[in-house]
C-alpha positions in Angstrom: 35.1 -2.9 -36.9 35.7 0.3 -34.7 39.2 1.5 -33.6 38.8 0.5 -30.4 38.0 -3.6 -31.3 41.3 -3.2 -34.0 43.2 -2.4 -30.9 41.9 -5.2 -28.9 42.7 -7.7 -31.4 46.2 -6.3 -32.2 47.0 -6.3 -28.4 45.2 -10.6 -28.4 47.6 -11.3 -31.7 50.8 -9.8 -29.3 49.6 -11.7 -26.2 49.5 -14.9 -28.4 52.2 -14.9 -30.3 54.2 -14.8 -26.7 56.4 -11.5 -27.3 58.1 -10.9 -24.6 57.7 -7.7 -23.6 61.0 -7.4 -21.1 62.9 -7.6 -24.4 63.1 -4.4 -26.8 61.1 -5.6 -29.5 58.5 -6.5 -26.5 58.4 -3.2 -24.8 58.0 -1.4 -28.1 55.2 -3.3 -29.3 53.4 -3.1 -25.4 54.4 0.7 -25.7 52.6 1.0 -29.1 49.7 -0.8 -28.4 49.2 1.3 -25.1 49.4 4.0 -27.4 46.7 2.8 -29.6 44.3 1.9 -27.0 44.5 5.7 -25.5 43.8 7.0 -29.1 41.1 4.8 -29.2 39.3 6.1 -26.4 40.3 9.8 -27.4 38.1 8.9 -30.1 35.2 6.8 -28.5 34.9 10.2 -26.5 35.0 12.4 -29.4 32.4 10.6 -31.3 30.4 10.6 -28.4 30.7 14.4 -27.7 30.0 15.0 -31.7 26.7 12.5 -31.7 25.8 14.8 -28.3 26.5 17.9 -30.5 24.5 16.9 -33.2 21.5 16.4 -31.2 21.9 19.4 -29.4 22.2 21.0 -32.8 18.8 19.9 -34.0 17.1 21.1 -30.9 18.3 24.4 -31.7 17.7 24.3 -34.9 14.0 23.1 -34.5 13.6 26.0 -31.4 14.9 28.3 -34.0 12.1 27.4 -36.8 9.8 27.9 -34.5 11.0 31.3 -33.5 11.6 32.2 -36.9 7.7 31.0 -37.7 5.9 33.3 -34.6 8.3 36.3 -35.5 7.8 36.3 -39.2 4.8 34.5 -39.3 5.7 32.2 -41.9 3.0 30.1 -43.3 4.4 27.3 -45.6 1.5 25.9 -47.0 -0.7 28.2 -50.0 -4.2 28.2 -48.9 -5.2 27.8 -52.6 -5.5 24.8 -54.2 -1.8 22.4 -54.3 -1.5 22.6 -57.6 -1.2 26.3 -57.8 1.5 28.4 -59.2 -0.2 31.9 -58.0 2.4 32.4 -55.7 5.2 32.9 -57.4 3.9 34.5 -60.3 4.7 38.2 -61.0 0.6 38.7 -61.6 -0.7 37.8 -58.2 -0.8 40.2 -55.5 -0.7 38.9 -52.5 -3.1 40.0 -49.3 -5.0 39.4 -46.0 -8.5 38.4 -46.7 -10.8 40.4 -43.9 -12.9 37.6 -43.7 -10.8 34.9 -42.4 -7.5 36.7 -41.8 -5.7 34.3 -44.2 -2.6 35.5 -46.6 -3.8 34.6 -49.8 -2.9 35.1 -53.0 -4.6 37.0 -55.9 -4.0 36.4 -60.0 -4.6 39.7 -61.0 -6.1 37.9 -64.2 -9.1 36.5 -62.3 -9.9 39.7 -60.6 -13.5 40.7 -62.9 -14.6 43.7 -64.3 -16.3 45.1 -61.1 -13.5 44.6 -59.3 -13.9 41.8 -57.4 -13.1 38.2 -56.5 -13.8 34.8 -54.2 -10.8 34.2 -51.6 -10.2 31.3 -52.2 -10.2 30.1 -48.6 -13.5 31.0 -47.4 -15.0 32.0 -50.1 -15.7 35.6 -49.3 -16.0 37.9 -52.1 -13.2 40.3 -52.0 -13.2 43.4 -54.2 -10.9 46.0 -55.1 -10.2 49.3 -56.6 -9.0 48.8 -60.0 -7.4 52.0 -62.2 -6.8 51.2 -65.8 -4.2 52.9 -67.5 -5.8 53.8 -70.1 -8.6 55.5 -68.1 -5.9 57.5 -66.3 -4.7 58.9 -69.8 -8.0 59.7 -71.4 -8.9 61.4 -68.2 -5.6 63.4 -68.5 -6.5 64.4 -72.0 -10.0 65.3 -71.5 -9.1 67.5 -68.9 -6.2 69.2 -71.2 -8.9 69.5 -73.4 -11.1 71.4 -71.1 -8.3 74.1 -70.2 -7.8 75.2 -73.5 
């Protein structure tokens, strides 16, 4: 039962138990029940201006997803497979394919030997320059080797 029908019924039990309001008793209870029924309607309208808020809030706040998604370019879904936990794992590297343009994301551990591997949203073969650590050493040391 809203505020509004609680003061309704208050003010039918008054009107029915024949109170009469030219006495003092009568004129306080008429004087709080018109009391009542304007902080009923104080609050009618403030539910009504909070349910227009609300909406008004989601519209923003759906304007602003799409603003945040053309400005940052936020892509929710992975184009690999659902199940995949690529992206948030510290070996993956994440890139643009130049096939298809797609941010995908790359386990360094399925990169081969040659340096290359399928995006796995077109299928492209991607490849990349790979530098071993160890190569970068032994290289340092051959050439220190050479000097002397």
């Amino acid at each position: 039962m809203s505020v509004s029908e609680k003061v309704a019924y208050l003010k039918g039990l008054m009107e029915g138990l024949d109170i009469d309001t030219d006495k003092k008793e009568g004129k306080l209870f008429a004087a709080v029940l018109d009391t009542l029924e304007e902080i009923a309607d104080a609050i009618n309208g403030i539910e009504d201006d909070v349910d227009t808020l609300n909406e008004y809030i989601e519209e923003v706040d759906e304007d602003l997803g799409d603003v945040e998604d053309f400005v940052y370019d936020l892509d929710d879904e992975c184009c690999c497979d659902d199940d995949c936990d690529c992206c948030d794992d510290d070996d993956c590297i994440e890139v643009t394919c130049p096939a298809c343009g797609e941010d995908i994301c790359i386990d360094l551990d399925d990169i081969d030997d040659d340096g290359q591997v399928e995006c796995p949203c077109c299928g492209e073969t991607l490849e990349f320059e790979i530098e071993m650590e160890d190569d970068d050493e032994d290289e340092a040391d051959d050439e220190d080797a050479d000097e002397e």
